[in-house]
N, C-alpha and C positions, 0 to 999 in steps of 0.2 A: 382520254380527255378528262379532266377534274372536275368532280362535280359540282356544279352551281345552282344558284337560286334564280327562279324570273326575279328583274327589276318589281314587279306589282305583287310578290309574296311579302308575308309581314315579316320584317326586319326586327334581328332582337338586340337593341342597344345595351343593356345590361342584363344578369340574370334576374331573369323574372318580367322583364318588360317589353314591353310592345310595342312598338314603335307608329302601329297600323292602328287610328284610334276609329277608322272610318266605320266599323263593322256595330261598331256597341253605338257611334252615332246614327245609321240608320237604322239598327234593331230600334233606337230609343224613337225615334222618328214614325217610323211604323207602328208604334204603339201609341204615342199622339195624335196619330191619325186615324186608328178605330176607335176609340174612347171620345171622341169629336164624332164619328159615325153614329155610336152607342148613344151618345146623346140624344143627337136628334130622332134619332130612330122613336125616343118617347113623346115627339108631337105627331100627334094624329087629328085626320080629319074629322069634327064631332059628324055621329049621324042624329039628322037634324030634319024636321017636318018643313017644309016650303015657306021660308018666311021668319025662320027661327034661325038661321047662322048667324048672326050678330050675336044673339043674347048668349049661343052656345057658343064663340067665339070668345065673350067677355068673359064667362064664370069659367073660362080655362086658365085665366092669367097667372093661377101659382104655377099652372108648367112650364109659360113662358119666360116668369120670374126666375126660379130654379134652371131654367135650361140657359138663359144669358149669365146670370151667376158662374153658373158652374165650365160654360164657354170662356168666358173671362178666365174663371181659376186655372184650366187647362192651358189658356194661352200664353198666361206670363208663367206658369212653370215651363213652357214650350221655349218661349224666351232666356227664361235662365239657364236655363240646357244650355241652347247652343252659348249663350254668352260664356255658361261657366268651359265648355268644351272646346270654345275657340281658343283657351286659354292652357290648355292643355298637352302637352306635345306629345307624351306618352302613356301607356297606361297598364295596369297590372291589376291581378288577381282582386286584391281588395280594395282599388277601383272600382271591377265590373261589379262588385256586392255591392257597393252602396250606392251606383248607379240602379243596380236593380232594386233597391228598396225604396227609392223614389219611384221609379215604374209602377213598383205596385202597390204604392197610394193612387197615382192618375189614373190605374186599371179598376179602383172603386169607387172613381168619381158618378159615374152614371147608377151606379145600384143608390147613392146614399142620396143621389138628385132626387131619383124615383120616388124613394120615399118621403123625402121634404113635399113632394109637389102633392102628392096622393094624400097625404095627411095634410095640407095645407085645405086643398079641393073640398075634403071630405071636410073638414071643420071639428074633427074633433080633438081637445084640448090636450089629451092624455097623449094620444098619438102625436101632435105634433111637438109637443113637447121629448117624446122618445126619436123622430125622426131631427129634430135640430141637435137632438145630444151626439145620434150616430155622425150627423155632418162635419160639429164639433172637432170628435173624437176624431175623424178624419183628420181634417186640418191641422189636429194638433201631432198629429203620426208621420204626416205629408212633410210639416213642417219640420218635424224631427229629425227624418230622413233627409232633410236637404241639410239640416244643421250636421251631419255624421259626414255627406260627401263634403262639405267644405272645410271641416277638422280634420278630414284624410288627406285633403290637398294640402292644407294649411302645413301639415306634419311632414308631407314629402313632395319637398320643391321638385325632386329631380323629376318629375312627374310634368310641372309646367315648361311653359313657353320659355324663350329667353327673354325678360325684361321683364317678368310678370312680380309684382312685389309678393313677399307671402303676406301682407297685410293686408290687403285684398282679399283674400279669402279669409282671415281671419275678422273683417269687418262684415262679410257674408253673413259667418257663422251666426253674428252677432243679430244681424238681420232675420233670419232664420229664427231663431228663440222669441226675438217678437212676437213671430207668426203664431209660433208653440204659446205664450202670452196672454195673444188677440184672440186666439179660436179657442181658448180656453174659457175667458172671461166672456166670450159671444155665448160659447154655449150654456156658463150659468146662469147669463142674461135672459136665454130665450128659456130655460127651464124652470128658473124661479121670478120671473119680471118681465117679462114680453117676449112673445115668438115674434112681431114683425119688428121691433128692434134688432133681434139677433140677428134677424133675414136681410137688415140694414147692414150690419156692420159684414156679415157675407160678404155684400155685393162690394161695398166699400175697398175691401182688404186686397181682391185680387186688382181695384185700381188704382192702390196705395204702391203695390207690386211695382203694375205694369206700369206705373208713372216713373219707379225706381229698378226700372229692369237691369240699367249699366252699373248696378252696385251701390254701395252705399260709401265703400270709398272712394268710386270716380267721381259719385258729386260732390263729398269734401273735397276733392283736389281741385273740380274747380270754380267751386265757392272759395278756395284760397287764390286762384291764380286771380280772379276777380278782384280781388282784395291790395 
């Protein structure tokens, strides 16, 4: 009898590709989903004398600030995932890199919360001016690596869906360097001219995102069919 493969083993459409994309979309899913654990995990109950959880409730708010913040920032890169992945039909070697170089920006979303909220709490200048810069620097690395997966797409169609424009990712990529842009000019914001400015334009950014989660060329397209 000649050898065969199960139906459910991953199928290799050309050399080098993979036709099974499911495996890098739940590793990446599973990782979205402890880093959203990781979060919360840094609100805790104050301990508090009989009478005092309100006031110890109130002087917590940079960790509530920072923990929605950074919930928000994880959840529309969660979105852009599956949107950029649904889009996807195969995938290979330098794929799964720059899928994992996104990963691991989202895997230091909770260390660089931590220190925003801690230095925000504590009130001192110096510090929070070094914890806004790490956050910064995040978002501008975050956003980096989202701009490298969409240039990889962008370079090899055979990789997408059938009907997937390459402009599409190339109008990503473009969105992405924003991001590289915005978290740039936040962070000299809050380092030279305001920490709760920058803590503004934080919050802002991942609902700038999440508003434009389907791309930024499916809303030109249909802002034109409108038209």
């Amino acid at each position: 009898m000649a050898a065969g493969r199960d139906t459910g083993d991953v199928q290799e459409v050309e050399a080098g590709l993979r036709s099974d994309t499911a495996r890098a979309i739940g590793f990446s899913d599973a990782v979205f989903a402890i880093v959203v654990t990781l979060l919360v995990l840094d609100l805790s109950v104050p301990e508090v004398t009989p009478g005092g959880m309100p006031h110890a409730l109130i002087v917590q708010w940079p960790v509530y600030l920072a923990f929605v913040t950074s919930f928000l920032y994880v959840a529309v890169n969660w979105l852009n995932h599956k949107g950029t992945f649904l889009r996807v039909r195969c995938s290979d070697r330098g794929l799964d890199w720059t899928n994992l170089a996104v990963l691991f920006g989202v895997t230091l979303l909770p260390f660089v919360t931590a220190l925003v909220s801690r230095a925000v709490e504590k009130g001192d200048t110096s510090d929070e001016r070094v914890a806004i810069g790490a956050y910064a620097l995040l978002g501008v690395l975050l956003s980096a690596a989202w701009m490298w997966l969409h240039h990889y797409l962008h370079g090899h169609p055979k990789l997408l869906q059938a009907g997937v424009p390459q402009r599409f990712f190339a109008a990503e990529r473009l969105r992405a360097l924003f991001g590289v842009a915005a978290y740039a000019i936040a962070g000299a914001v809050g380092w030279w001219v305001s920490v709760p400015a920058a803590l503004v334009v934080f919050l802002l950014l991942p609902i700038f995102y999440g508003l434009s989660s389907n791309g930024s060329y499916e809303i030109r397209r249909r802002i034109r069919r409108r038209r």
